[in-house]
C-alpha positions, 0 to 999 in steps of 0.5 A, spaced: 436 557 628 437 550 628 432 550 622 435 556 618 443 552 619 440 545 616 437 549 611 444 552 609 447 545 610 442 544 604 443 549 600 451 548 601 450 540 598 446 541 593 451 547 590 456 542 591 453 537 587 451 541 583 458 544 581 460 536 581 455 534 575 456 541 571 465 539 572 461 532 570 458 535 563 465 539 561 469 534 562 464 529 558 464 535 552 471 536 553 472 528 552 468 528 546 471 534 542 477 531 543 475 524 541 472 527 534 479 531 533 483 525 534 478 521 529 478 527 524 486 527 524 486 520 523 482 522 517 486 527 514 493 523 516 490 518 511 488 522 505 494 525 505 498 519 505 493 515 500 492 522 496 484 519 496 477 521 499 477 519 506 470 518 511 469 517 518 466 510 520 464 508 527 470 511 529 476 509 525 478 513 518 478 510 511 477 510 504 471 511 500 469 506 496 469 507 488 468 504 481 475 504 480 482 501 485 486 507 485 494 506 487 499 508 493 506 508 490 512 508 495 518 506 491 521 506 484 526 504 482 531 502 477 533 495 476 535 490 470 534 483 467 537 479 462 533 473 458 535 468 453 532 465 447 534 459 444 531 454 437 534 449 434 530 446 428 529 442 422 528 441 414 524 435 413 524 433 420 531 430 418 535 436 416 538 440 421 536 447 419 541 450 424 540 454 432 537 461 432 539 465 438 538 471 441 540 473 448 537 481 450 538 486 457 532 489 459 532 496 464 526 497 467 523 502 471 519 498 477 513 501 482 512 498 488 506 500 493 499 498 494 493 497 491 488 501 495 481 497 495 476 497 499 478 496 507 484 501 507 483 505 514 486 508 520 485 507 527 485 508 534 486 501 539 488 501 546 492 508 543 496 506 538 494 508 531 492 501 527 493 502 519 489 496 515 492 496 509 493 490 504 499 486 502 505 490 497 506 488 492 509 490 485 504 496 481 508 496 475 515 494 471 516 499 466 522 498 460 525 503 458 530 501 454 534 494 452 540 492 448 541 486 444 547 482 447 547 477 443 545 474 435 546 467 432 541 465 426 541 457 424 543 457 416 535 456 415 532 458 422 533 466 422 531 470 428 524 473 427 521 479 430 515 475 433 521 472 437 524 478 439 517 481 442 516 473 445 522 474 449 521 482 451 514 479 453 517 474 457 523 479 460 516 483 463 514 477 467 521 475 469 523 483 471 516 482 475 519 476 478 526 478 480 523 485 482 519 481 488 524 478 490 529 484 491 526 485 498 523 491 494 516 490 498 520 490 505 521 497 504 515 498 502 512 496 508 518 501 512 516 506 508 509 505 510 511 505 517 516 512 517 511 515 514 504 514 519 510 515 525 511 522 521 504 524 520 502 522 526 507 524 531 506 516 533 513 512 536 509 506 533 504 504 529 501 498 527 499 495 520 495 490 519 493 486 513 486 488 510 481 483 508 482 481 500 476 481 495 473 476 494 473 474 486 479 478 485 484 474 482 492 475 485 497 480 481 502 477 477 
């Protein structure tokens, strides 16, 4: 009798831990689907804000590496710029030949995002979804129009068209320039912000600064 009871003691215990270790096994396999799905929305999220082919690599989303950098426009903007041109020369070094000159507006179409490199990528730290992303900066300035404000030639020193493309060349770096300073990149970074928050379903994320490529000049 005595035999018989310890037997089903036995019986019991090992059912009881059997029961523990395939509870064990689940929720391990529940874990692991729930991590594969978190990282594969981390990859979708990320190419639907990059429009790019994305990857798994040990456990975070990024961009696949390609031939050619690709660009993420998040703000375009109309913005204006106005430069002046300015000549006094003379006949013979000694003869005034009169001052030239020329003052133009130029309305420009300006593009501001990020250049998607290499190392661009989404991930999970500490439940919070961390994007690493380079700096923002201006894609491009685009001039749409210009007007001439102002046209003054010297008796013997006219206004060429070699000046006007000089001056047109010297109001897209101008308009670059101004356009930095705006606080155009700032709403960069905003809208960056807003739109993982969205897709995500994050009250905060996280940004970091992607390591810059070696050899690669800076933007101007």
């Amino acid at each position: 009798m005595n035999s018989q009871t310890e037997m089903w003691k036995t019986v019991r215990w090992a059912s009881v831990i059997l029961a523990l270790l395939a509870l064990a096994w689940l929720g391990l396999r529940v874990f692991e689907r729930g991590m594969g799905n978190t990282v594969n929305g981390l990859e979708k999220v990320l190419g639907a804000i990059t429009s790019s082919n994305t990857r798994i690599v040990e456990g975070r989303a990024e961009i696949s590496q390609t031939s050619q950098i690709s660009e993420l426009a998040l703000v375009e903007m109309k913005m204006s710029a106005t430069r002046s041109f300015e000549n006094e020369s003379y006949v013979l070094k000694y003869l005034p030949a009169g001052t030239k000159k020329l003052i133009i507006r130029g309305e420009y179409r300006v593009t501001a995002g990020y250049k998607l490199e290499p190392g661009v990528s989404l991930r999970m730290e500490n439940g919070m979804p961390v994007a690493r992303f380079p700096d923002p900066e201006i894609l491009s300035v685009e001039l749409l129009d210009f007007q001439q404000l102002s046209e003054k030639d010297g008796w013997m020193n006219q206004i060429t068209s070699q000046d006007r493309e000089q001056l047109i060349k010297e109001l897209n770096i101008q308009m670059r320039q101004e356009a930095r300073r705006s606080g155009v990149l700032e709403i960069v970074e905003s809208s960056l912000h807003t739109r993982l928050r969205d897709l995500l379903g994050a009250g905060e994320v996280k940004v970091e600064r992607a390591p810059k490529e070696k050899g690669n000049p800076p933007s101007h």
